[in-house]
C-alpha positions in Angstrom: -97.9 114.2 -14.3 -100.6 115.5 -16.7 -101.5 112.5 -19.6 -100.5 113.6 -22.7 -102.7 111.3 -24.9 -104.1 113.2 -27.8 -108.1 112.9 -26.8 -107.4 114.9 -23.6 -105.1 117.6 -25.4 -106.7 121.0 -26.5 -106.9 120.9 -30.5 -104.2 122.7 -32.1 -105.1 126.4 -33.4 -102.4 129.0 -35.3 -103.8 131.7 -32.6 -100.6 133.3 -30.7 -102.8 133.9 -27.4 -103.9 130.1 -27.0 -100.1 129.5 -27.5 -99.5 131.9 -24.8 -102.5 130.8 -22.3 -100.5 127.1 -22.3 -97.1 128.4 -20.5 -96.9 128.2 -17.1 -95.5 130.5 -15.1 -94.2 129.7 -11.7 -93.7 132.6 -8.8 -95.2 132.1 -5.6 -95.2 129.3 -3.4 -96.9 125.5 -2.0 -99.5 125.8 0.2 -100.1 122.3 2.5 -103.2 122.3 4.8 -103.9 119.2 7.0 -107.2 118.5 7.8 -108.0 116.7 10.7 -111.6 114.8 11.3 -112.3 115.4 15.2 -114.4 111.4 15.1 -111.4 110.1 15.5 -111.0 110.7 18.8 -113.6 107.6 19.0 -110.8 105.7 18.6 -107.6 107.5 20.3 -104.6 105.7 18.6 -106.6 107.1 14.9 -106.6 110.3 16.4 -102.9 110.5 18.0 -101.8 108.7 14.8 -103.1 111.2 12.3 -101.0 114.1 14.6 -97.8 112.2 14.7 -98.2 112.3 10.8 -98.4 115.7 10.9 -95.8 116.6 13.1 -93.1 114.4 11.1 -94.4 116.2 7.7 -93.9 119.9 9.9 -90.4 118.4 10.4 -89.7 117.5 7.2 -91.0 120.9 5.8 -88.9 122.4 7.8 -85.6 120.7 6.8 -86.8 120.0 3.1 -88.4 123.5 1.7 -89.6 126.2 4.7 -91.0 128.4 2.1 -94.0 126.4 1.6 -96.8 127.5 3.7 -98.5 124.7 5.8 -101.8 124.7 7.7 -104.1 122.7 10.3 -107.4 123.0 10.8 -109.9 120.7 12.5 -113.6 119.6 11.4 -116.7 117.8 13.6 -115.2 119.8 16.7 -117.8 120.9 19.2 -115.7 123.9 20.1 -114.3 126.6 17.9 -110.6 128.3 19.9 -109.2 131.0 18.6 -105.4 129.9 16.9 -102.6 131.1 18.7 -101.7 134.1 16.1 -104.4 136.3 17.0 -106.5 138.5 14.1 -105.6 136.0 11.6 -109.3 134.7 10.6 -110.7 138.6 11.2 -111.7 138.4 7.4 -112.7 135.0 7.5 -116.3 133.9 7.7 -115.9 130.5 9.9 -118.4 127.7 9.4 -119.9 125.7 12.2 -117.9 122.6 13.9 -114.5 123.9 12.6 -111.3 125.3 14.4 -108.1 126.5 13.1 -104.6 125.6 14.9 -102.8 127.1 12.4 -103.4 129.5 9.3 -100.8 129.1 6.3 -97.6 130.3 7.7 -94.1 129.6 6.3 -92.9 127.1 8.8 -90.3 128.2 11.2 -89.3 127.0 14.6 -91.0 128.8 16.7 -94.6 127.4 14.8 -93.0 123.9 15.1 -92.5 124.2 18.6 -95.8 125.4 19.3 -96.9 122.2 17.4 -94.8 119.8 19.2 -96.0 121.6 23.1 -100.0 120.9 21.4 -99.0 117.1 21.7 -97.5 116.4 24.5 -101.3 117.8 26.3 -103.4 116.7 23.0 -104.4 113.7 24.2 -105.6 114.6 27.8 -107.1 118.5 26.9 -109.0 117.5 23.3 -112.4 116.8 24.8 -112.4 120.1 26.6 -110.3 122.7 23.9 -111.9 121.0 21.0 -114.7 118.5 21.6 -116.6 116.4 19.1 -119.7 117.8 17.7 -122.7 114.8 18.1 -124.8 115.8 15.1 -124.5 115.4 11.5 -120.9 117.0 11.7 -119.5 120.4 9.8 -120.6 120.6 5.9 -117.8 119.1 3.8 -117.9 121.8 1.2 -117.9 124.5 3.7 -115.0 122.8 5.1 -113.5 123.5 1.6 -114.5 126.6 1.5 -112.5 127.5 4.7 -109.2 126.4 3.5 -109.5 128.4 0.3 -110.5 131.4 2.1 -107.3 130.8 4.3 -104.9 130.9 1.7 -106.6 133.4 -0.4 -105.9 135.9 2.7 -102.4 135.0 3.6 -100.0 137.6 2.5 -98.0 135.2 0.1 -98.5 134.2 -3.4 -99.6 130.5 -3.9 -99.4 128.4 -6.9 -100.3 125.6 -5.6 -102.9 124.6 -3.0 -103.5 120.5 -1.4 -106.2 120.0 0.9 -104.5 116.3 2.8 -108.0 115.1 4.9 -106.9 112.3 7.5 -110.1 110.6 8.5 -111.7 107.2 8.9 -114.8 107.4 7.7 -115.7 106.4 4.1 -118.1 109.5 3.7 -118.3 112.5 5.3 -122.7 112.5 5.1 -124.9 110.1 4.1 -125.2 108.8 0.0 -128.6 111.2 -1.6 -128.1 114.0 1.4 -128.3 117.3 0.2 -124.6 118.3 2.2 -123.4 114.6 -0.2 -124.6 116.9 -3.4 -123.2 119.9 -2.2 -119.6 118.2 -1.4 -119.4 116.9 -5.2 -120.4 120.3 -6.2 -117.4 122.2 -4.8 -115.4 119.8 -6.0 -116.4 120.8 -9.5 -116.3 124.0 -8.4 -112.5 123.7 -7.8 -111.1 121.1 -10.2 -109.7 124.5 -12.8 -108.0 126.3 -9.7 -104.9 124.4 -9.1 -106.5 122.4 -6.3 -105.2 118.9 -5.5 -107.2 117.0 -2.6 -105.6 114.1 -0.8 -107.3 111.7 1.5 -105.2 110.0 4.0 -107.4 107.1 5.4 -106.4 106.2 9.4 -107.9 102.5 8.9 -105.7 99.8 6.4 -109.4 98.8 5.0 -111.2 102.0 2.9 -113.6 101.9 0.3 -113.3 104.9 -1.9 -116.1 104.2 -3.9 -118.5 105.3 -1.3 -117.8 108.9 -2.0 -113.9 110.1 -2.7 -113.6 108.2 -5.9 -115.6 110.5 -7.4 -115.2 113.4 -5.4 -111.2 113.2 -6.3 -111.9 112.6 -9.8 -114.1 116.1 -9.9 -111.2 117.9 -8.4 -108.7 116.7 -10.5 -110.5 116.2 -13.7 -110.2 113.1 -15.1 -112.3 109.5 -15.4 -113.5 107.0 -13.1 -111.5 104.5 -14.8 -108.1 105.9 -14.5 -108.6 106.3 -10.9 -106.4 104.1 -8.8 -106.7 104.0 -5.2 -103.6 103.5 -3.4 -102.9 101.2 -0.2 -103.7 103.5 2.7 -100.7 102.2 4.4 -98.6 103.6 1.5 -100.4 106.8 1.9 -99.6 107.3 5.5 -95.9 106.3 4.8 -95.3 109.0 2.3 -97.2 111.6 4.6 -94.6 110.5 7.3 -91.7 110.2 5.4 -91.6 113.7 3.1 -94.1 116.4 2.5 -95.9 115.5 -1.1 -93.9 116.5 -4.0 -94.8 119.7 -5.5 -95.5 120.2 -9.5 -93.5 118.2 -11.7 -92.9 121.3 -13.9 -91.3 122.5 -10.8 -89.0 118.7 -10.7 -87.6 118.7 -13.9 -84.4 119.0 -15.0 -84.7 121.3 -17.6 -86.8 122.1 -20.7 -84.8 121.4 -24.4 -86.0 121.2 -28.1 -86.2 117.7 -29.9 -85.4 117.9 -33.4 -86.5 115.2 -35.2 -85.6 116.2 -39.3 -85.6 120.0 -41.1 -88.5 122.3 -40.0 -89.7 119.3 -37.8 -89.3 120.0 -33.8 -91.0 119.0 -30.6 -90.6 120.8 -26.8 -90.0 117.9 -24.3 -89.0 117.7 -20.7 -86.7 115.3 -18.7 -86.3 114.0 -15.3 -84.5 112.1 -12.7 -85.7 109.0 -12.2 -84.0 108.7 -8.7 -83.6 112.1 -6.6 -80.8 112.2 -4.7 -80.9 113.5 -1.0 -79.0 117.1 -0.7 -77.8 118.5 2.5 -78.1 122.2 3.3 -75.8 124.5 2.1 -72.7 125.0 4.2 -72.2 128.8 4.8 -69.9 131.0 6.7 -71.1 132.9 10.2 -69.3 135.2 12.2 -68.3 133.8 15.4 -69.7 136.7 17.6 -72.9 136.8 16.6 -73.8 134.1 14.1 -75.0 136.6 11.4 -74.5 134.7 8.1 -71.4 136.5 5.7 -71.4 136.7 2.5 -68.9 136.3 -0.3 -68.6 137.4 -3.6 -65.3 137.1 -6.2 -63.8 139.5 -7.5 -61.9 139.5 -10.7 -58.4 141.2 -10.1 -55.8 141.7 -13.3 -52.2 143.2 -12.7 -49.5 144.3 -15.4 -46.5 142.2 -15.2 -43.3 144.0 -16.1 -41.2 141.7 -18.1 -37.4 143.5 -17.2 -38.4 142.8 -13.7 -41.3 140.4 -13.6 -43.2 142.7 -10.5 -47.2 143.0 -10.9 -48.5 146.9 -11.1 -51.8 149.1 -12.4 -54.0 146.7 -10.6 -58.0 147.1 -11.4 -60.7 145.0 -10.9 -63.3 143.6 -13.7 -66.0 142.0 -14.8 -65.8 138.5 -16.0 -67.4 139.3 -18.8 -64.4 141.1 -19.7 -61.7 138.7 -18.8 -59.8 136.9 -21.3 -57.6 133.9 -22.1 -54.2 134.3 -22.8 -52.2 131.7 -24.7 -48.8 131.7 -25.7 -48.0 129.9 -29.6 -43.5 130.4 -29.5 -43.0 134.3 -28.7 -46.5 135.8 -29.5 -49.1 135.6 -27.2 -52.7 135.0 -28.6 -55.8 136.4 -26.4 -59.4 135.0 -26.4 -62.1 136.7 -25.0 -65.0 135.1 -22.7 -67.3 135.4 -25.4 -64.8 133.7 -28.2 -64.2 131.2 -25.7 -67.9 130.4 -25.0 -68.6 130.3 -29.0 -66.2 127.5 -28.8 -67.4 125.6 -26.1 -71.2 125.8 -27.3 -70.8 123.6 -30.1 -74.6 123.6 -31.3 -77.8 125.0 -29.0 -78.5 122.9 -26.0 -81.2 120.4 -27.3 -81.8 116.7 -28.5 -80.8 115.2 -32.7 -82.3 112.3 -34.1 -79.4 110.3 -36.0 -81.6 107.2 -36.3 -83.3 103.8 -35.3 -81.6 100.8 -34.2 -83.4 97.5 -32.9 -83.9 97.6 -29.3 -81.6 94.2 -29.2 -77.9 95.8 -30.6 -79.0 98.0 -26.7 -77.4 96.4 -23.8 -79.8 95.8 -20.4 -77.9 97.7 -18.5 -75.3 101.1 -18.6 -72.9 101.8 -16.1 -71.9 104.8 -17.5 -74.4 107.4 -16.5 -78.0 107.5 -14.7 -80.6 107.4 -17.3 -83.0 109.8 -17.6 -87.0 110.3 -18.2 -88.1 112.0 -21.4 -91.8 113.7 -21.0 -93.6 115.9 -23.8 -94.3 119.8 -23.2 -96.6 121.3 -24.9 -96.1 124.7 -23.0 -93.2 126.2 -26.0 -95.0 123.9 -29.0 -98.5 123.4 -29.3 -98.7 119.5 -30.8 -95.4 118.4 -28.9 -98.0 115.4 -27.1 -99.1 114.3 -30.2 -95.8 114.2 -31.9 -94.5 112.7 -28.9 -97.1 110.6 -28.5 -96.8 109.0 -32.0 -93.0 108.6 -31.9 -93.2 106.6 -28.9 -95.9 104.2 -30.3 -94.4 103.2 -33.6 -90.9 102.6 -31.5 -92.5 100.7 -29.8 -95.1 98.6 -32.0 -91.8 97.8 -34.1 -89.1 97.3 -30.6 -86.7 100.1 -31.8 -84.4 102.7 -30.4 -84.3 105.9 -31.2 -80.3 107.1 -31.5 -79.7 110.8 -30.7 -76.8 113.5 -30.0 -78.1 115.1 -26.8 -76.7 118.4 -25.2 -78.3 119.4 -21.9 -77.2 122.6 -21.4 -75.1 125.2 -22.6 -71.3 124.6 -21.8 -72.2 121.1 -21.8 -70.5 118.2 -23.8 -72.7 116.3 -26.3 -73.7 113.0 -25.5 -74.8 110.0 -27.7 -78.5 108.5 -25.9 -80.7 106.1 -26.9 -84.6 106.5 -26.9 -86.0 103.4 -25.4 -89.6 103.3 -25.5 -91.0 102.4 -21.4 -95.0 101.5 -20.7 -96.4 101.3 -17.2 -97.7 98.3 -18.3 -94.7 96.6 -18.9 -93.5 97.0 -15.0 -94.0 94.3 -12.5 -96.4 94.9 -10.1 -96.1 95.3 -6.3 -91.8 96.4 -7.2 -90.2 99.3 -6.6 -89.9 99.7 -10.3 -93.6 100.1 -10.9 -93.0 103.4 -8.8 -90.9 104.7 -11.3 -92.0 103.1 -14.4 -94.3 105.6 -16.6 -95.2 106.1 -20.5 -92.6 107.7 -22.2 -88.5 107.5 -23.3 -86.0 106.2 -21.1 -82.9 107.9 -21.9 -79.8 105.5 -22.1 -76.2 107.3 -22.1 -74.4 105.2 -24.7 -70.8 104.8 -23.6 -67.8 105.8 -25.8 -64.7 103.2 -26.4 -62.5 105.8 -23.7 -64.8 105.0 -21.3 -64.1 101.4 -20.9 -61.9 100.1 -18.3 -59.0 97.1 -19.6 -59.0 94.8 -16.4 -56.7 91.4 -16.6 -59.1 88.6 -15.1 -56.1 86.7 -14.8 -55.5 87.1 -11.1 -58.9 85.6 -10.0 -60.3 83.6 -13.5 -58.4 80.6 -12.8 -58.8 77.0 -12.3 -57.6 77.1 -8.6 -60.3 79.6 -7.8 -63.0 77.5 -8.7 -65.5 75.7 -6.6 -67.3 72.2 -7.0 -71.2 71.8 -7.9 -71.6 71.0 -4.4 -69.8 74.2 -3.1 -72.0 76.1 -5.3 -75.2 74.4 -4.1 -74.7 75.3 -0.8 -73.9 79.1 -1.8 -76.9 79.2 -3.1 -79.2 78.0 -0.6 -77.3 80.4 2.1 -78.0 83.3 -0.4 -81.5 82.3 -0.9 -81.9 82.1 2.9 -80.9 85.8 3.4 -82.3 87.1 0.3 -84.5 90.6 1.4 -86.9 92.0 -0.6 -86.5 95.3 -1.3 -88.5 98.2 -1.4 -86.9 102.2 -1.4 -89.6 102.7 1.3 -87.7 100.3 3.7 -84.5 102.3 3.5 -83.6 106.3 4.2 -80.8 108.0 3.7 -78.2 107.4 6.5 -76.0 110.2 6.4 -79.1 112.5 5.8 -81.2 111.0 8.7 -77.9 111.5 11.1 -78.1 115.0 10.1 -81.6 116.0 10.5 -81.6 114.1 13.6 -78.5 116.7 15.1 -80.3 119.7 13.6 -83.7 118.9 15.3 -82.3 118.1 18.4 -80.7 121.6 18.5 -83.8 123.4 17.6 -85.7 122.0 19.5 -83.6 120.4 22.3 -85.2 117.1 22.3 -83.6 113.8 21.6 -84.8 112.3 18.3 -83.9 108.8 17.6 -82.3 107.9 14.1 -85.0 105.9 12.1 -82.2 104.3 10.0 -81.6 101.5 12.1 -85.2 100.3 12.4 -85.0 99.0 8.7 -81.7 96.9 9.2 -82.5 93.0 8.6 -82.4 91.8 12.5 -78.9 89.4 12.8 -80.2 87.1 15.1 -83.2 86.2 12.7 -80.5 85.5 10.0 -78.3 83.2 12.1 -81.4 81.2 12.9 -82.3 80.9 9.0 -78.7 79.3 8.2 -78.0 77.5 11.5 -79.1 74.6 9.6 -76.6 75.0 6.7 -73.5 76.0 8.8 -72.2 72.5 9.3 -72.2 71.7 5.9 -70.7 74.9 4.9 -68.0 74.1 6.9 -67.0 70.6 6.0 -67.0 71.8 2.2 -65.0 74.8 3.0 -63.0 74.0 6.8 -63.1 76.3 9.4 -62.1 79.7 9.0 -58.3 80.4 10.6 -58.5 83.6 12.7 -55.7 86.1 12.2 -53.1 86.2 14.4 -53.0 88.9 17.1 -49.8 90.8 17.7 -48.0 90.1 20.4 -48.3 92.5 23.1 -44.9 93.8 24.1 -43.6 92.2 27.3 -42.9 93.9 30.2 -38.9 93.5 31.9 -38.8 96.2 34.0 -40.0 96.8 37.6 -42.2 99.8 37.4 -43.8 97.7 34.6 -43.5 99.8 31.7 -42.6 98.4 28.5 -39.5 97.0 27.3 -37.5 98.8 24.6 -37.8 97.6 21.2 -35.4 95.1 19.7 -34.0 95.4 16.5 -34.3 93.1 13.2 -30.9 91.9 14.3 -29.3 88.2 14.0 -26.8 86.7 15.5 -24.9 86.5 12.2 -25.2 89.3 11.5 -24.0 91.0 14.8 -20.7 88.4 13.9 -20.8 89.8 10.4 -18.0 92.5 10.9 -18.3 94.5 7.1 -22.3 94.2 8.3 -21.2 96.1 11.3 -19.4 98.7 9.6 -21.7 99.1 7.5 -24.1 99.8 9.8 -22.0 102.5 11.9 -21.2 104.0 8.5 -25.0 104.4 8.3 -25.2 105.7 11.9 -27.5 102.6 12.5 -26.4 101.6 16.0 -28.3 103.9 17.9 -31.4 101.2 18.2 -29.0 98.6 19.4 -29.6 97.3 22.7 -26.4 97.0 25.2 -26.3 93.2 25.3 -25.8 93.4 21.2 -22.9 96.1 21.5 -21.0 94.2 24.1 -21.1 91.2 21.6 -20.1 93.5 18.8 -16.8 94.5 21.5 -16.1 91.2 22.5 -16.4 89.4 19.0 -14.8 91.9 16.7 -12.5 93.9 19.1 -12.0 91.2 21.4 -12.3 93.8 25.0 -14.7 93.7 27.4 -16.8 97.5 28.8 -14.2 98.0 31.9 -11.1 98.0 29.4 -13.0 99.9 26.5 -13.8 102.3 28.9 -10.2 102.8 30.5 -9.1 103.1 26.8 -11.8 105.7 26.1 -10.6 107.4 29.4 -7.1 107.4 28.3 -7.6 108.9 25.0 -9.5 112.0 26.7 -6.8 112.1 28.9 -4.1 112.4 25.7 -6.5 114.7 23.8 -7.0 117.1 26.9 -2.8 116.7 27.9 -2.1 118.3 24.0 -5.1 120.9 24.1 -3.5 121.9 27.4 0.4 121.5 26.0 -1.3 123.8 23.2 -2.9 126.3 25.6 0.1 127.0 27.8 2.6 127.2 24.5 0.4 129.8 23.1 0.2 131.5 26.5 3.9 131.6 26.3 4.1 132.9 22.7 1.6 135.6 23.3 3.4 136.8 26.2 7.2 137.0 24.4 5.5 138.8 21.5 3.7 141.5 24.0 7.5 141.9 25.7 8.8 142.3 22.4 6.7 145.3 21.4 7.1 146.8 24.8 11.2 146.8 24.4 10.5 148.4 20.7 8.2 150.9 22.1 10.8 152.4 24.4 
């Protein structure tokens, strides 16, 4: 982000065309090139390092954002190939000891695979495609020149160009050369062209005061005292881990008007302070040929008929010219989209002062919402900085909050937030919070009485549940034998590594291992660290009782297959007779096994199976006797009745 202190702001004119020359306007695209220095093949690992950088940022391009355009050239080579497009670098004056592997090209697979096929023979074919160059090397600012000229002749529209130079080598010629004063030139040259320059160092030790400390602070305009070199470890990690981060103007959330008292306004921006990791879109393909369909909703109203409640007259519409329909006793009441929108927009999206409260009545922490980062924006009100500026140093000289009604976006419910004032100074260093930590406004969601849960501590804030000071002791010194530092560099996303993962192996059909589980704490380590502590964990506490483990179900049959399942059943109440009737009232003696319905005969009926069985049989035998008694009397009837209208026939 740009500093918004007031000596590095423009000075504030009335002229409409200054106003307009602030705004930034955002339509083309990134442009990445890599730039690889060909001495590090002196040492191989440098040299096969710097690629493998590479190729992880080409796969995260490609996952992340394709329609940046990336680039790799190399400088110090001997030999100059052609790149595998052909006619690319027709218009394209190329200086000595420089190749190009790839013009800026939107990334697709195709380019990626061509990448990954360069390593697996980079290592044995560089000497003899590429070479190293043994004099003084290519001209650093003709280098420069080159990468310009590459995306000044691509066929897209770029924003936004950053030159990343992996090298180890503090300077690229000697201190009072006349290529040293040529170098610092260009980078003068370029510091108003929306140029950022990176320098990726292969080697943990760098001094950048040799030459890049001033050559980064040309190209990005601003003092050798606010530059801070960072680790080069760190640098190589965020090369590897995601492509650099484009414009924050590009990040933000959204742009909204602070309104401080009448005829008194400022144009600020806010941000996420944490990013959160977003999948790709899920869309629909036809199954034939995987051609992506798309869907769009229609708006469909019928004509209900009240007498007989079927839908007619049906036309499609617009949603602008749908409405709401509610019904208040017998008269409906309609609301159009717009009415309905008037309602919901209770002010214009933006930010109201209400007042100042000391920073103390704030509690450390909300759980009700992420905060937010509030950063001034001078592109809709020339002076916003300044205000801004001044507003966050009197909050902060005197350790108050600002209090404000804050609305997003439109359709959006207002919010009360608190302004709390936040210094990079104030932010430990070598944390994770020093990352995030900048000059500006935090903004705190204050949570409304609704929002708090009533929980009864009751169940668990009791006497039993406590523990002894000797318990506790021990706690602790297990804790503070496991305790991790922690760093959001150790950590990635599990869910999205799993998926990138699956989608590279089935571009690419290679097998990619998931780097999630390299940053896991190792168990074995942490068993050693409290091996020590164990015993007297467990004479304070016992010995853990393991569950017990259902009993398998035993097998009583010969084939060995499992028994039937027994019922719940006693033996009282098998002798229980109402129990019994009970149950075959229910139709519950289906589960029963035979051995429990022979007790239920022999107990309650007092018979055994042989003579329950001859009674059954003679029942049937009665039953079938008078259904055949019946069969043969009907027989009989139907007969005398077919004789009788015979004899009254003739």
């Amino acid at each position: 982000m740009s500093s918004w202190h007031p000596e590095d702001e423009i000075s504030i004119s009335d002229s409409e065309d200054e106003d307009d020359s602030l705004k930034k306007v955002y339509h083309g695209r990134d442009a990445i090139i890599f730039v690889v220095d060909a001495y590090l093949y002196h040492q191989p690992e440098f040299l096969m390092a710097a690629f493998s950088l590479i190729r992880e940022a080409f796969l995260s391009g490609l996952l992340v954002n394709d329609k940046d355009l990336m680039a790799l050239v190399l400088t110090n080579t001997k030999e100059c190939p052609e790149p595998n497009e052909a006619n690319c670098l027709d218009a394209i004056v190329m200086p000595e000891n420089c190749a190009v592997f790839l013009p800026p090209r939107q990334l697709n697979t195709a380019i990626v695979k061509h990448y990954l096929e360069f390593l697996e023979t980079v290592s044995e074919d560089f000497e003899e495609v590429y070479g190293v160059c043994e004099s003084d090397g290519a001209n650093f600012s003709h280098v420069l020149r080159l990468c310009l000229d590459l995306v000044d002749q691509c066929t897209y529209s770029v924003d936004n160009t950053t030159i990343v130079y992996l090298t180890d080598k503090e300077t690229p010629h000697p201190v009072n050369s006349d290529a040293y004063g040529h170098a610092l030139q260009k980078a003068s040259d370029i510091s108003g062209k929306e140029v950022e320059f990176h320098i990726i160092p292969m080697v943990d030790e760098f001094n950048y005061d040799v030459f890049y400390k001033e050559f980064i602070c040309l190209v990005h305009n601003i003092e050798l005292d606010s530059f801070e070199p960072m680790n080069p470890q760190r640098s190589r990690e965020m090369l590897a881990d995601r492509k650099f981060k484009q414009h924050f103007v590009r990040r933000s959330l959204g742009h909204f008007k602070f309104t401080l008292g009448p005829d008194l306004t400022l144009s600020a921006q806010y941000f996420n302070f944490y990013q959160k990791a977003k999948g790709p879109r899920k869309v629909l393909i036809r199954r034939t040929d995987n051609a992506v369909l798309q869907r769009k909703r229609l708006t469909k109203v019928f004509r209900k008929d009240p007498e007989t409640e079927e839908l007619t007259d049906g036309r499609l519409i617009n949603i602008t010219d749908a409405w709401y329909e509610i019904n208040l006793g017998n008269s409906p009441i309609r609301l159009s989209y717009e009415q309905v929108n008037r309602v919901r927009n209770l002010h214009e999206p933006g930010m109201m002062l209400l007042g100042f409260q000391p920073r103390s009545c704030l509690d450390s922490f909300s759980f009700s919402k992420t905060c937010n980062f509030m950063y001034p924006d001078d592109s809709h009100i020339v002076g916003s900085k300044r205000l801004f500026r001044a507003l966050w140093e009197r909050c902060k000289a005197r350790d108050k909050v600002a209090i404000c009604l804050f609305m997003s976006k439109r359709k959006s419910m207002p919010r009360y937030v608190a302004l709390v004032p936040e210094s990079r100074e104030d932010a430990e260093a070598e944390s994770h919070y020093s990352l995030i930590t900048n000059d500006g406004f935090k903004i705190v969601y204050i949570p409304c009485s609704s929002y708090v849960r009533q929980i009864d501590p009751s169940d668990w804030n009791s006497i039993e549940n406590t523990a002894s000071t000797e318990q506790v002791d021990v706690c602790k010194s297990i804790i503070k034998k496991l305790r991790l530092g922690y760093d959001p560099t150790m950590f990635c996303d599990p869910e999205l590594d799993q998926l990138q993962t699956k989608l590279l192996g089935l571009a690419f059909n290679v097998t990619n291992e998931s780097t999630g589980s390299h940053y896991f704490p190792d168990a074995e380590r942490q068993d050693k660290r409290i091996e020590a502590i164990i015993p007297k964990f467990q004479e304070l506490f016992g010995e853990d009782e393991e569950p017990a483990k259902k009993r398998p179900a035993t097998s009583s049959k010969a084939d060995g297959s499992n028994a039937p399942k027994v019922p719940k059943l006693t033996a009282d109440n098998l002798n229980d007779k109402n129990y019994v009737l009970d149950m075959a009232n229910k139709k519950a003696l289906d589960p029963c096994t035979k051995e429990q319905l022979l007790q239920i005969l022999e107990h309650h009926y007092a018979t055994t199976v042989a003579a329950a069985a001859a009674t059954a049989l003679r029942e049937k035998l009665k039953v079938l006797c008078k259904w055949m008694c019946l069969g043969i009397y009907s027989r009989f009837y139907y007969m005398d009745e077919e004789m009788s209208k015979r004899q009254n026939a003739k």
